[in-house]
C-alpha positions as CSV (number, residue, x, y, z in Angstrom):
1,X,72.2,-29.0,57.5
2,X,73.6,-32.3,58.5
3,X,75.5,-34.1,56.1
4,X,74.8,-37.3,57.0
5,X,71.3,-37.0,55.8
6,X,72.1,-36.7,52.4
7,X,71.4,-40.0,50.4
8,X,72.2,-38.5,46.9
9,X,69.3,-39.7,44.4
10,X,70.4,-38.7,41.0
11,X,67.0,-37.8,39.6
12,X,68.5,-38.3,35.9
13,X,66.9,-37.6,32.4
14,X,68.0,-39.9,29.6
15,X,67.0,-40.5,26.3
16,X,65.7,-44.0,24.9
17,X,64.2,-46.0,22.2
18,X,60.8,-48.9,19.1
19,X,59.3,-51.1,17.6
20,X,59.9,-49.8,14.5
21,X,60.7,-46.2,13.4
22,X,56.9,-44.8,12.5
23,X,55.3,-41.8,10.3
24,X,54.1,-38.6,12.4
25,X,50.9,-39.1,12.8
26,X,48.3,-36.2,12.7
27,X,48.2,-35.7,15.9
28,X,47.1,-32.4,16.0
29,X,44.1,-34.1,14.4
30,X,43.5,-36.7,16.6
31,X,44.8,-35.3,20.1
32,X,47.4,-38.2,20.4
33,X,50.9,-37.3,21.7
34,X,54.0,-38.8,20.0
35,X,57.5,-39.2,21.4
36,X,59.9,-40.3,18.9
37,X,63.9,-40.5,19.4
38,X,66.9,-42.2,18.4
39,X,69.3,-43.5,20.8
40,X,73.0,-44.2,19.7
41,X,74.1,-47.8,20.1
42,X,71.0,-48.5,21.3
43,X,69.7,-51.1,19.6
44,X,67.5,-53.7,20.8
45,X,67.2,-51.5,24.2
46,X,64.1,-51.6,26.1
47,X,62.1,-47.9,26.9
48,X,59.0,-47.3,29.5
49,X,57.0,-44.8,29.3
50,X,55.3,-43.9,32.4
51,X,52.7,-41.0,33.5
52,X,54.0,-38.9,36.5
53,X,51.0,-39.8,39.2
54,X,51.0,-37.9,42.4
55,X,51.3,-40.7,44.3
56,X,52.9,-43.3,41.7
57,X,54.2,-43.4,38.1
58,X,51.3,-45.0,35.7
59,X,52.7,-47.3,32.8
60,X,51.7,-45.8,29.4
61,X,54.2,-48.2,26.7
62,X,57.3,-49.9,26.8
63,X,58.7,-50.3,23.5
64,X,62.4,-51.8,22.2
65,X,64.8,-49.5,19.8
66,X,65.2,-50.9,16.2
67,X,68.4,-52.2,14.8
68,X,69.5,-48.3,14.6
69,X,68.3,-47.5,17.7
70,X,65.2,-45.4,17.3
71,X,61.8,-45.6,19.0
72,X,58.3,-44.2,18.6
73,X,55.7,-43.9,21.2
74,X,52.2,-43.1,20.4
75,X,49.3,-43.0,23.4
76,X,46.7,-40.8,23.9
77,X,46.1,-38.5,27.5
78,X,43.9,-35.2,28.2
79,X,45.5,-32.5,28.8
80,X,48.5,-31.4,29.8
81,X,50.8,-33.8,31.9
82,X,54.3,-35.1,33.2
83,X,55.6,-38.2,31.9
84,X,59.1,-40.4,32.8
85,X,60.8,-41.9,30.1
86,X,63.0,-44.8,31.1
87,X,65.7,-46.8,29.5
88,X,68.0,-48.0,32.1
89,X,67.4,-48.4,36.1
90,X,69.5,-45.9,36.7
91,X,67.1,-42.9,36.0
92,X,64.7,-40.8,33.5
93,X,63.8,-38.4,31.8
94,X,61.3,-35.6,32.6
95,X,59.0,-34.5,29.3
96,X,56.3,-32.3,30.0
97,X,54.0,-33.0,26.5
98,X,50.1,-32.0,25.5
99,X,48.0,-33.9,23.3
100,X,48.9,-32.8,19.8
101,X,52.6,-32.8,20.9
102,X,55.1,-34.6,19.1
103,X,58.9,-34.5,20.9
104,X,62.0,-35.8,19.5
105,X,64.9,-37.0,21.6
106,X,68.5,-38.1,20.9
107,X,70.5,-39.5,23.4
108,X,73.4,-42.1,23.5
109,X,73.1,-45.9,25.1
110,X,76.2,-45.6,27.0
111,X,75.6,-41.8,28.2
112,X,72.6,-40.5,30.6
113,X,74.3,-37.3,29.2
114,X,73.9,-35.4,26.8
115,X,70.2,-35.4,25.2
116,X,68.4,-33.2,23.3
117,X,64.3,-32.5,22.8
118,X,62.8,-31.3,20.0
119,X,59.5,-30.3,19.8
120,X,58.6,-29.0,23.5
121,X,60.2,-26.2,25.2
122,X,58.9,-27.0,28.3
123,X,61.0,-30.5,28.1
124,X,63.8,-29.1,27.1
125,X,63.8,-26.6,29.9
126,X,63.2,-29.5,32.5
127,X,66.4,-30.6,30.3
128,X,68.7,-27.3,31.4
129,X,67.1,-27.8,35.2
130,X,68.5,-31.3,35.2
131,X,71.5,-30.6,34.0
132,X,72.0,-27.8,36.7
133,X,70.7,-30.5,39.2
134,X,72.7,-33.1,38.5
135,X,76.1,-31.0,38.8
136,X,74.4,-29.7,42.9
137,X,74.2,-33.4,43.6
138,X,77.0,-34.6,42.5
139,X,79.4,-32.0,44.7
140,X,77.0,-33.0,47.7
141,X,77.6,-36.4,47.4
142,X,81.2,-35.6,46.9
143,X,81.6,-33.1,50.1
144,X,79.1,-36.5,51.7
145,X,82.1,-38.8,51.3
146,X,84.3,-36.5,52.3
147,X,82.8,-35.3,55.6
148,X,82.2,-39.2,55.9
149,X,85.7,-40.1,55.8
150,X,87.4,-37.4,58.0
151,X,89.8,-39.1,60.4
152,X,89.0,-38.7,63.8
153,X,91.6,-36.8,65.9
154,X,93.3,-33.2,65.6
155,X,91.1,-30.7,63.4
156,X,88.0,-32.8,62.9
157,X,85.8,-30.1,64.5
158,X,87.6,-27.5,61.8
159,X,87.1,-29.8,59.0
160,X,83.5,-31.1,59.9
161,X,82.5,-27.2,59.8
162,X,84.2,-26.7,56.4
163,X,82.5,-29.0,54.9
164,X,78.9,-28.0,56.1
165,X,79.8,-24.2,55.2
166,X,80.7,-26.0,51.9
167,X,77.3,-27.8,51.6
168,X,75.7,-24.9,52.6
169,X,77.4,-23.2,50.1
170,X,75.9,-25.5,47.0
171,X,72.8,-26.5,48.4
172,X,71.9,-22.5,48.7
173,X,72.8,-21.7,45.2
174,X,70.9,-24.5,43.8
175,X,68.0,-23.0,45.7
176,X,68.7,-19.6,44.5
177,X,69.0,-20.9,40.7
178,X,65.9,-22.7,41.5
179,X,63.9,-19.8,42.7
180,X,64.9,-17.4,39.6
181,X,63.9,-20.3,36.9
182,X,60.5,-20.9,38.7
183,X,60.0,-16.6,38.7
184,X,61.8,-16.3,35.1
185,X,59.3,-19.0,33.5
186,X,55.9,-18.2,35.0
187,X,54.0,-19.7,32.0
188,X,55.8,-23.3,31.5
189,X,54.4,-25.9,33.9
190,X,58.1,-26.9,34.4
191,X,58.3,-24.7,36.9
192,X,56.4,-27.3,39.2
193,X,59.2,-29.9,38.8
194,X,62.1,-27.2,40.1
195,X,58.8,-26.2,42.9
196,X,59.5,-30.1,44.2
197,X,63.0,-31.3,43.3
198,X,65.2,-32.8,46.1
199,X,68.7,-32.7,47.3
200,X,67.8,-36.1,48.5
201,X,65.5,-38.2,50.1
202,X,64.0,-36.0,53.4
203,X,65.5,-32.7,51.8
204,X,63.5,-30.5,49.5
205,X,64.8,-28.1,47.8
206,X,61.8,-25.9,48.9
207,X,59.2,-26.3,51.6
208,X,56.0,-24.3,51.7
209,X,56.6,-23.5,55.2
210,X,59.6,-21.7,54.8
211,X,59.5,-20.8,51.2
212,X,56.2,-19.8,51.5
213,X,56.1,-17.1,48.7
214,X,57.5,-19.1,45.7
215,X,54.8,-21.6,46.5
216,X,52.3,-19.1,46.5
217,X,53.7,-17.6,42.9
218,X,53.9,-21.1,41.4
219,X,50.8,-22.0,42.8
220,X,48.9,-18.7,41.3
221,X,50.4,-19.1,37.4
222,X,49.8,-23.0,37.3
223,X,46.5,-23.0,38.7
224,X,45.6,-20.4,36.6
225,X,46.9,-22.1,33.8
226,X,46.6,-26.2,34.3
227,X,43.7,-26.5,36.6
228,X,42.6,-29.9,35.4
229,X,46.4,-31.1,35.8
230,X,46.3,-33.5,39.0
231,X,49.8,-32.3,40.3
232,X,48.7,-29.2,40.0
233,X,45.6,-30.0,41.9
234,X,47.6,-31.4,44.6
235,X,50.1,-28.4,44.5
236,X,47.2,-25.8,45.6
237,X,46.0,-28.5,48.2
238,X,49.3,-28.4,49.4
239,X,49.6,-25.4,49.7
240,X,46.0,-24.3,51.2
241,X,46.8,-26.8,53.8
242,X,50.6,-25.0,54.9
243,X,49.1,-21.8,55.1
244,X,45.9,-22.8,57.5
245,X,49.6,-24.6,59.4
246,X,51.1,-20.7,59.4
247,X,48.2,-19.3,60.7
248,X,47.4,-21.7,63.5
249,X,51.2,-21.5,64.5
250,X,51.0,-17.3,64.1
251,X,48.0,-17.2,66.2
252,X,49.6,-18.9,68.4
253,X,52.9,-17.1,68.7
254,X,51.4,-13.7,68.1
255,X,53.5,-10.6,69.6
256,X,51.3,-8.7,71.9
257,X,51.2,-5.9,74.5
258,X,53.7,-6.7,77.6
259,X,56.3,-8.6,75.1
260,X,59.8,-6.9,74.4
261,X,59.8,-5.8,71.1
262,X,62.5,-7.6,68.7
263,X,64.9,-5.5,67.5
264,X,65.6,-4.7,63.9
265,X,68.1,-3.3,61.8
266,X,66.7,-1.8,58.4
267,X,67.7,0.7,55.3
268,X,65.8,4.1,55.7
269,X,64.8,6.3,52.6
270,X,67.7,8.3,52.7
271,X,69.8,5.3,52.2
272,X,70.8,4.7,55.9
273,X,70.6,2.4,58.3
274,X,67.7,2.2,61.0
275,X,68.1,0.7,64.3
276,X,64.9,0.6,66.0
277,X,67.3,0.0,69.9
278,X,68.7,3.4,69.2
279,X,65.9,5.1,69.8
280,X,65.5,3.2,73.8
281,X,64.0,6.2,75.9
282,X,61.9,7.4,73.8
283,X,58.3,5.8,72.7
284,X,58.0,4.2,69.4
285,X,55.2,3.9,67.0
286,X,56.4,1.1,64.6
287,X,53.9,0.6,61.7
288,X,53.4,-1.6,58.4
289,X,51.8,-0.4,55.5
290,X,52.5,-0.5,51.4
291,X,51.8,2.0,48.5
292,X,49.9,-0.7,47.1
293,X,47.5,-0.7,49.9
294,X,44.2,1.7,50.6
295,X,43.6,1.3,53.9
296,X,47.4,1.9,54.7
297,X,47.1,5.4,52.5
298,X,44.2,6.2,54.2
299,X,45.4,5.6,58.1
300,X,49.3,7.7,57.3
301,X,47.1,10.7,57.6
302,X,46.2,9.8,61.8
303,X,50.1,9.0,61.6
304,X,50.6,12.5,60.2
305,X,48.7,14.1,62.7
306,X,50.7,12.1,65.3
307,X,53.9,12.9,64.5
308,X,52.7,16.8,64.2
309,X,50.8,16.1,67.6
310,X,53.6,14.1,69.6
311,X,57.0,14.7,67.4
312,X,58.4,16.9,69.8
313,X,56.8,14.8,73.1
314,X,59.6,12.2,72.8
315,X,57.8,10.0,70.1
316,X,59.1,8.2,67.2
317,X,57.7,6.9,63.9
318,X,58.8,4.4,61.8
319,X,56.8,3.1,58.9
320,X,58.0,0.4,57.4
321,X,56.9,-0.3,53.8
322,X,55.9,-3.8,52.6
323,X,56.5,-2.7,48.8
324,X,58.7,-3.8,46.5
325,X,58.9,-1.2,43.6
326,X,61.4,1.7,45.2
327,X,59.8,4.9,42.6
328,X,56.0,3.7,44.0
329,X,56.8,3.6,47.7
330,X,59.0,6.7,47.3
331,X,55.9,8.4,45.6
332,X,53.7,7.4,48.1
333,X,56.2,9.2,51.2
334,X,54.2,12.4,50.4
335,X,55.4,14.2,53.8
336,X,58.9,13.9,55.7
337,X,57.7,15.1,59.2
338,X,60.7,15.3,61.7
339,X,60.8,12.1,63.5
340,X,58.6,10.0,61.1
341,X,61.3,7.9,60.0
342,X,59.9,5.4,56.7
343,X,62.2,2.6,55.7
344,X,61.7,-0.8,52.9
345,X,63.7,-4.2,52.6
346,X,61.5,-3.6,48.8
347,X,60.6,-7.1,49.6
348,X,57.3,-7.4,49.7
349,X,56.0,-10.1,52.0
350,X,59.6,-11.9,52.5
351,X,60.4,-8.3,54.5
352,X,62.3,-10.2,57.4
353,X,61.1,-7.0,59.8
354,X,57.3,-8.1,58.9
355,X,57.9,-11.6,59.2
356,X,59.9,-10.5,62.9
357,X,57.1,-9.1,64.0
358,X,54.7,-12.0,62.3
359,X,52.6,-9.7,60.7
360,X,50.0,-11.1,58.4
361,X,48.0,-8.0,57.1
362,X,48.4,-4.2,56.3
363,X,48.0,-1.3,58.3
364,X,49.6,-3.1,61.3
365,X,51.3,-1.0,64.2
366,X,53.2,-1.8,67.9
367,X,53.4,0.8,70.5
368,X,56.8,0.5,72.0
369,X,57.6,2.2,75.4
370,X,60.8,3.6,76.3
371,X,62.2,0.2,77.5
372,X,61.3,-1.3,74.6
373,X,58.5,-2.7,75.2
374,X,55.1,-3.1,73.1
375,X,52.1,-1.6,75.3
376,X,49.6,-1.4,72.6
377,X,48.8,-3.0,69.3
378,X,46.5,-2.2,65.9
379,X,45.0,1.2,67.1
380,X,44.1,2.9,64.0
381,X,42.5,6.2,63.5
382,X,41.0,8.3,66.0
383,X,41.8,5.8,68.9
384,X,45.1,5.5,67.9
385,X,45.9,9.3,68.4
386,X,44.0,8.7,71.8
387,X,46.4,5.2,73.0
388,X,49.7,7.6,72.1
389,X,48.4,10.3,74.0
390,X,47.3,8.3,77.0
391,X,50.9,6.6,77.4
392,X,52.9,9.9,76.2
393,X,50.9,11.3,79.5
């Protein structure tokens, strides 16, 4: 990841402040939303309210803080939405509000941190996620400067790579952190701001073509949830559209018979590793199947009768499982035929053997010669005991 590209945007949440401090209103009643705060020394101070377009932020209000620094803000919206509340130009904040919703924030004029919310815990998670943020982007923009300002000469090549491994080092635990909120809070629509946060301008934190999977889950649970929400909307467009992108590029890149077969390294049953070169001279059925899937269940019982068949005919199988729950796929390994070898990342779709071999559905298989290369591909049943006979011949 080059350095140079980052142009650190502090995507920062702050606190602001009205007119004149106001009664809660029955919202619940009327379906208006409220946001009401005080901010310290902030008297006088101007705060914008703005609705979080896809395209563009929409102006709700913009009020000024009393003479003790509180604000109230009361509009009405449908539904459930994303909203940027501004007192300075050097940032906002993040609230994620309903109609009915009254939130209550505290903040200080000469501070974008702390704050607090009261009133939404969606908000005040976006508040932990920004706090997180905001300490990744401040040690990029430090190891930025750095790799910046290293004098040319002796070591520059040594120090250049330090700092990248460095970057690397940050950038990848924010993206880790990232990933586990958005799976550990499948029902707050705040998810969708850690799905699309930045590390700066040109450099996601996530891109559906490469982190296809936690698009997919965030995609499924807000959908589900927030189908009338328009970044929602344009999250599942977005997301329909990168995977018609996959499959044109898989179609197009598709292993098939006459290519050499990639090698792998993968953790067996028995807790050992499985090299797939290590068995070069002999012919290899490699197949992909899951517990979890019927047609796979159903076709082991051809593979059965192969390895019972062809087992002692210099023939190999490995199965390897796209399952991610250990008991089920252990379950599910109902015989251990001598040279049927099973093995799992327990990934699921992210298994980097499946994606080696690009595959995009379940029971897939690859006839691998001796030299290691594929010579037949997707036999199932009867014709596949007939394609390993053929070639064993």
């Amino acid at each position: 990841m080059l350095l140079r590209m980052l142009i650190v945007v502090l995507v920062t949440f702050v606190a602001g402040c009205s007119r004149q401090q106001k009664s809660e209103p029955s919202s619940a009643e009327t379906g208006q939303i409220t946001i009401t705060g005080t901010l310290e020394n902030g008297e006088d101070q101007l705060v914008t309210l703005d609705l979080m377009g896809t395209t563009a932020f929409v102006p709700i209000d913009s009020v000024r803080c009393d003479d003790r620094g509180q604000f109230a803000i009361t509009f009405s919206e449908p539904g459930m939405n994303y909203y940027a509340l501004k007192y300075t130009d050097q940032g906002y904040i993040t609230l994620i509000a309903s109609p009915g919703d009254h939130l209550h924030l505290t903040g200080t004029a000469e501070n974008l941190y702390p704050y607090t919310v009261e009133g939404s815990g969606y908000s005040d998670l976006l508040r932990q996620l920004a706090i997180v943020h905001k300490e990744a982007l401040e040690q990029l923009e430090k190891i930025a400067l750095a790799s910046r300002n290293i004098p040319p000469g002796p070591g520059y090549a040594e120090k250049k790579q330090e700092l990248n491994a460095r970057f690397d080092s940050v950038s990848g635990a924010f993206h880790n952190y990232s990933r586990e909120f958005i799976l550990n809070h499948p029902d707050s629509p705040a998810i969708l701001i850690a799905l699309y946060n930045q590390f700066g301008p040109g450099l996601p934190v996530f891109h559906p073509l490469t982190d296809l999977e936690i698009y997919r889950f965030a995609d499924s649970v807000l959908y589900a949830s927030y189908p009338g929400n328009e970044a929602v909307r344009a999250l599942h467009s977005e997301l329909a559209a990168a995977m018609e992108q996959l499959r044109n590029q898989q179609q197009e890149v598709q292993l098939q018979p006459g290519d050499k077969a990639p090698d792998f390294v993968i953790q067996s049953i028995d807790d050992h590793p499985l090299t797939l070169s290590t068995f070069r001279g002999k012919f290899v059925l490699l197949h992909f199947w899951a517990s979890w899937s019927k047609p796979s269940l159903e076709e082991n019982r051809f593979l059965a009768e192969c390895a019972r068949k062809f087992g002692e005919q210099d023939l190999v199988i490995i199965s390897v499982s796209i399952d991610d729950d250990k008991q089920e796929w252990h379950a599910a390994v109902k015989e251990q035929i001598p040279g049927w070898y099973h093995a799992s990342e327990l990934e699921r779709w992210e298994s980097a053997v499946a994606n080696l071999y690009r595959i995009e559905r379940i029971p897939a298989n690859f006839l691998i010669n001796p030299a290691g290369t594929i010579v037949e591909k997707d036999n199932f049943g009867e014709n596949l005991i007939r394609s390993v006979e053929k070639h064993l011949q």
